[in-house]
C-alpha positions, 0 to 999 in steps of 0.5 A: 785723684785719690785711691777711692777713685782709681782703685774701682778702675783697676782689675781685680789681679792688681787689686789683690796683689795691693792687697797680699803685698800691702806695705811692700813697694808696689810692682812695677806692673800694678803701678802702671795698672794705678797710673792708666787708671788716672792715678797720677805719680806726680799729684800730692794726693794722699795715697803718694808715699816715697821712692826707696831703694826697691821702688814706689811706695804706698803711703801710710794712709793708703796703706791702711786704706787697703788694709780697711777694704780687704776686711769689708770695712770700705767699698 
């Protein structure tokens, strides 16, 4: 499931942390929020970063994706 998909299912307080923490991994309680929504960790979907040191990452394009929501640019 792409982020397109799983970002309308999420609530609006996981959205807007996506959006302020946008580049940082991603809290372990809104990653919970994207994985019940039907995001899943393990697919090869384009919004899958990397594991680092500090936790799950977004991918670039995801990223971008949210960053392009934020200022109106996507639904």
């Amino acid at each position: 499931m792409e982020i397109i998909e799983w970002w309308p299912k999420i609530d609006p307080t996981a959205k807007e942390w996506l959006v302020t923490h946008n580049g940082e991994a991603v809290a372990p309680d809104v990653l919970t929020k994207i994985v019940a929504a039907g995001g899943s960790l393990t697919s090869d979907a384009r919004w899958i970063g990397e594991e680092g040191p500090d936790g799950f990452y977004l991918s670039d394009e995801a990223i971008d994706w949210i960053e392009a929501t934020a200022n109106g640019e996507k639904a």
